[in-house]
N, C-alpha and C positions, 0 to 999 in steps of 0.2 A: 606341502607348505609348512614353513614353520611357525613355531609357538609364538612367538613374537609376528610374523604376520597374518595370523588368523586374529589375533587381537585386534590389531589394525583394520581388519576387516570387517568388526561387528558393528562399531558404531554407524559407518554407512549405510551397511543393512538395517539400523534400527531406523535411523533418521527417513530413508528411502520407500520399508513401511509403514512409518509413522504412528506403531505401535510399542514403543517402547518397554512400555511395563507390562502391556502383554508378553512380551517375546519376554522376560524374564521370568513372569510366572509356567511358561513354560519351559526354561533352563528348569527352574525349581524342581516342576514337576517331573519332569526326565530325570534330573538330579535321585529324586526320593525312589523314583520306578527302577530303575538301574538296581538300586541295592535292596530292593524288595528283599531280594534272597536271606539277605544279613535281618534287615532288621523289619521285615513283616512277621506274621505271626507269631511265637511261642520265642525267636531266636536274640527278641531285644524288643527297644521301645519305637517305636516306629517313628519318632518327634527326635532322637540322636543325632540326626544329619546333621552336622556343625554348623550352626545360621553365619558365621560369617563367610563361607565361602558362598552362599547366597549373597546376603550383602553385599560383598566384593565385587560379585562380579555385576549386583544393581549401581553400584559407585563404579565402577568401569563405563560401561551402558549407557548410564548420565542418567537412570532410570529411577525411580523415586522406590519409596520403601512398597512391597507387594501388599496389602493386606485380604485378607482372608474374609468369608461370610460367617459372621457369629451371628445372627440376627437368632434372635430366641426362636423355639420350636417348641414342640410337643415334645413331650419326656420321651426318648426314645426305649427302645426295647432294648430289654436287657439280658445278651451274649453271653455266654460261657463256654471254653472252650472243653474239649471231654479232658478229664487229668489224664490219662492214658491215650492218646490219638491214634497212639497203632495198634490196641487192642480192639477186635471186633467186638459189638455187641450182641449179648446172648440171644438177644430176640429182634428178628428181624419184622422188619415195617413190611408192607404190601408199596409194590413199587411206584413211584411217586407221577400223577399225569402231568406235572407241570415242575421244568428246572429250572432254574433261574440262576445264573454265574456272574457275582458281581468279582471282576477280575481288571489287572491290568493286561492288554494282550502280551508283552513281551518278559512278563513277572515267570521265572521258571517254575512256580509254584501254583502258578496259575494255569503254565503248563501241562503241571502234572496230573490236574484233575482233567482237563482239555481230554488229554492222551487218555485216561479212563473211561472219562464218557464216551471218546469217539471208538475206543475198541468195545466196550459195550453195545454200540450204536441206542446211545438213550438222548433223545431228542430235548438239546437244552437251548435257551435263549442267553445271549450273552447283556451286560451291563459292563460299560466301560468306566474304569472309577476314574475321576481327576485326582491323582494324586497329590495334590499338596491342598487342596480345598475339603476331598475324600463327602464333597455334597450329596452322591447318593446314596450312602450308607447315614441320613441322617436320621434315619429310622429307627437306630442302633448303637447299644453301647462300644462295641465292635468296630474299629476302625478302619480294620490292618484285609487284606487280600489272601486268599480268596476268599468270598460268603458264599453259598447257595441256600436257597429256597426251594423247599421240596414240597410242592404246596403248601400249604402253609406254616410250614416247618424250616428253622433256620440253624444250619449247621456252618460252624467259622472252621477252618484250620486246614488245609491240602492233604492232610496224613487222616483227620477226623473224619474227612467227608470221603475219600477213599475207604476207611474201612466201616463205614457205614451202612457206602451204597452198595461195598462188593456183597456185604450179607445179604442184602434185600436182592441182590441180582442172585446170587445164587441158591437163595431160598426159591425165586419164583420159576427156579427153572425143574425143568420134570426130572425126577432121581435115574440117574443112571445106569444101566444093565451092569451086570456082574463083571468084572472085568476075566477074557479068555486066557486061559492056560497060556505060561511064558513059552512055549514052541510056538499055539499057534498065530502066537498075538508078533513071536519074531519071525513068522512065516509071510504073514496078513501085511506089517508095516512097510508102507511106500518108504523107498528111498528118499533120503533129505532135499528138499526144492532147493534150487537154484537161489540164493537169498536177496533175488533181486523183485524191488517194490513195485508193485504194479501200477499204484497211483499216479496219477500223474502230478505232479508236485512245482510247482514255481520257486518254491523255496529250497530246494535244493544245490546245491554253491557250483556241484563240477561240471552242469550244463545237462543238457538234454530235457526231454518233458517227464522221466518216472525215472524213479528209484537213482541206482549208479549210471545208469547208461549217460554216452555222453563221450566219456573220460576212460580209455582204455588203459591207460596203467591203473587206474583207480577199479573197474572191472577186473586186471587180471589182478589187481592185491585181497579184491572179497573173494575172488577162486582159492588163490594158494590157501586164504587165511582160512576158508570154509573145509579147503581139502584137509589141510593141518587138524583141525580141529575134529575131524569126521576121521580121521586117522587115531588121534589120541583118545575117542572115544571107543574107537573097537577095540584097540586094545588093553583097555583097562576101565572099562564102562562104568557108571557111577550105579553104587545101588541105588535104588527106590526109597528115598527115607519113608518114615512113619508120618501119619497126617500131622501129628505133635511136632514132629520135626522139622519138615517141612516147614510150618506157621510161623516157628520157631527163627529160620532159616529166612523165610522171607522176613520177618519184622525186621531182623541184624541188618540187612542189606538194604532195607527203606529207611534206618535209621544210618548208614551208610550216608547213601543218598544226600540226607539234610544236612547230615554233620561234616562231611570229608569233600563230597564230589560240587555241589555247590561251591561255597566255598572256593575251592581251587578253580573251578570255571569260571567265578568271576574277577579273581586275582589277573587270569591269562588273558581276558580281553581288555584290559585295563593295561596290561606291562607295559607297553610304549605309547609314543605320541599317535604313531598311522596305525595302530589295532586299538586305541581310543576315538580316534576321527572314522576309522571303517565301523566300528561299534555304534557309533551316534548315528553315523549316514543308516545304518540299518533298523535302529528305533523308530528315529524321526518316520523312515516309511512305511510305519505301519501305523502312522499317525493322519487325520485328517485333515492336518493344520494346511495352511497355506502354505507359497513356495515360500517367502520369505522369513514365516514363521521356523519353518523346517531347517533353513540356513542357519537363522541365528540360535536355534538351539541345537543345532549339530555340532557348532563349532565353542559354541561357549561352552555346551556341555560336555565336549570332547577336553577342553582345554581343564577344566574341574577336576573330571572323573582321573584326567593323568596324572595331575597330582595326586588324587587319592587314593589314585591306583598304586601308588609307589608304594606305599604304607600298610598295605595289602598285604602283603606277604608276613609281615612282624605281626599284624595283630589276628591272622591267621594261623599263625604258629609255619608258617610254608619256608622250610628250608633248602638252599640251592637253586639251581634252573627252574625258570617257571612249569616252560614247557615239560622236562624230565617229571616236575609232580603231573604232570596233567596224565602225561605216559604212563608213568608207574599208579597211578591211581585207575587208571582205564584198564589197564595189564590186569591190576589185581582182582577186579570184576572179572575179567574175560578169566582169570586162572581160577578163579576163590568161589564166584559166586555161580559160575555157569558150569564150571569143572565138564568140557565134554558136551555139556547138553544144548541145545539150541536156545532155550528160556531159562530163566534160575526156577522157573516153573516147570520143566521138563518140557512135554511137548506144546505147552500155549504160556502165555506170558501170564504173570501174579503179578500182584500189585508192587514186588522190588522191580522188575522188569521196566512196568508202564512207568515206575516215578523214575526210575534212571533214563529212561526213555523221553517223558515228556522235558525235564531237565537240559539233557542234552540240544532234543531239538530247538528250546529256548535262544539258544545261540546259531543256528546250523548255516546260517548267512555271516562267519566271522570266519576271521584266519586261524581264532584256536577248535573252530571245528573240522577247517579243513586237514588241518596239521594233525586233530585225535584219530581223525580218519585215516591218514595216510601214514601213520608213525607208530599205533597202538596196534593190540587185536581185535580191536572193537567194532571194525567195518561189518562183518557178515554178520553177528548181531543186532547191529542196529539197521544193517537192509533188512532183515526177517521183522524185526518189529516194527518197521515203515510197511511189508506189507501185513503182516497182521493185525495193524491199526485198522489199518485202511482208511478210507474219508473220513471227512467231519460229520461229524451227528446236530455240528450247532444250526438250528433251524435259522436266526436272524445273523448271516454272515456281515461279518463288518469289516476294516483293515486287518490286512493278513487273516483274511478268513479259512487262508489254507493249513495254519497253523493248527 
């Protein structure tokens, strides 16, 4: 459909609901959750979204101006973010009986904790934030996504609360045996699994019920890509860095993550009009809204984010092909950060692994995840880390609970 007639098609939708100014605060709110990535936490002000393509598109609509709930409250608690987010802290907490995830579902950042907790398997309850009202975080000076509540403990930030809980996770686990002499420890090692995900997954794009299956060129490209890479590792195997080095190693590649791979992820589902309209058909369903609600903000929001989407590239510094950055940024992870090994972790996934991880899946119902998958080295990868996730750990599943 084109941009001119999806236009055409909202105000009927609005008139036909006969919720008008609702269906625009939700364009809003889709509006503001989309670019979580940019301007949630640490990466900007989360109030930047330019109000007149709101407005616009309420003067479109025939919808009157939105307004918000200020009604006075109790002085909320007051947030602070750690100045360092990807430094762990020296002293680790005893692990927390009760999580609490105030998140948007389809925020990558909100992702990325998801992906932490659920390969942890540490039993969290989700909160769904309204993005453009942000009513249940009024508890808090803290606006912006993700929060958690660790019993009564409240930490902001996806980077902060990652290296928080991995200390508390790995403090309470029993210390580990000696590790065996390198013969007999290369005697003992299984050969590398097949990096196909055992989950069974609804949100996976190339069909079938788990992991790659389904889609046979897409199976035999995690073969070649797996043998490739189990090739270039015997013969030239990466040392064992130092635990200093390592930490080291993983920070650079979480700060990767925020800075470079976001970023260019959401430039690519924005480049055109039908990977702007396939983008919103995918938000909207993981939303509770009605069917009519889910229309008009699919399509109003699709018609927005393309325009914004254009601009995307300039004020991300993204030179050339969208797509070639998305390639060459997924290349340089599969060459740079994983060199040969399965995890940028070696044999289990660190916290670069799960944030590149939960990021990606962010998107994995669009055409620029079909395309990272089928064009990059990134496939066998991220089948290993769909099964090393494995399920959800969030105990109150809500839209896209399989996320």
């Amino acid at each position: 459909m084109s941009s001119a007639g999806a236009l055409r098609k909202l105000p009927g939708l609005l008139l036909a609901q006969g919720r008008r100014a609702s269906a625009i605060t939700h364009v809003a709110s889709l509006n503001r959750l989309i670019n979580t990535g940019i301007n949630d936490q640490r990466y900007g002000d989360s109030n930047m979204q330019p109000a007149g393509i709101i407005l616009a598109a309420a003067s479109l609509l025939g919808a009157g101006v939105v307004a918000t709930n200020s009604s006075a409250a109790d002085a909320p608690t007051k947030i602070e973010v750690a100045a360092d987010p990807y430094a762990r802290p020296v002293e680790a907490h005893p692990l927390p009986s009760k999580i609490i995830l105030y998140q948007y579902e389809v925020c990558p950042y909100c992702c990325k904790v998801r992906a932490f907790l659920d390969f942890y398997k540490l039993p969290y309850t989700v909160i769904e934030v309204n993005p453009l009202t942000k009513g249940e975080l009024k508890w808090s000076t803290y606006k912006k996504v993700p929060v958690v509540k660790l019993d009564d403990e409240v930490v902001a930030d996806s980077s902060a609360i990652m290296s928080r809980l991995v200390t508390d996770v790995l403090a309470a686990q029993p210390a580990a045996p000696p590790p065996p002499a390198t013969a007999a420890a290369a005697a003992a090692s299984p050969a590398s699994p097949t990096p196909t995900a055992k989950r069974s997954s609804s949100w996976w794009p190339f069909g079938g019920s788990s992991g790659v299956s389904g889609t046979s060129d897409v199976n035999n490209r995690v073969k070649d890509q797996t043998a490739a890479a189990e090739v270039t590792a015997a013969a030239a195997p990466s040392p064992s860095p130092s635990p200093a080095d390592a930490l080291a190693e993983e920070v650079r590649w979480r700060k990767w993550v925020d800075d470079k791979l976001v970023k260019v992820l959401t430039a690519n589902i924005y480049r055109n009009w039908d990977e702007s309209v396939e983008t919103f058909k995918y938000i909207t369903e993981q939303s509770g809204w009605s069917w009519g609600a889910r229309e008009v903000a699919r399509w109003a929001g699709a018609v927005m984010m393309w325009q914004v989407g254009k601009r995307m590239p300039a004020k991300y510094g993204i030179e050339g092909d969208l797509r070639k950055a998305l390639y060459d940024a997924a290349n340089d992870f599969a060459d740079n950060a994983l060199r040969g090994r399965r995890f940028v972790g070696g044999d289990a996934p660190n916290l670069a692994d799960l944030s590149a991880f939960g990021v990606i899946r962010a998107v994995r119902k669009t055409g620029a995840f079909r395309d990272l998958m089928e064009n990059s080295r990134l496939a066998p990868w991220f089948a290993a880390m769909e099964e090393a996730v494995g399920g959800s750990a969030r105990i109150s599943p809500g839209p896209g609970a399989t996320a």
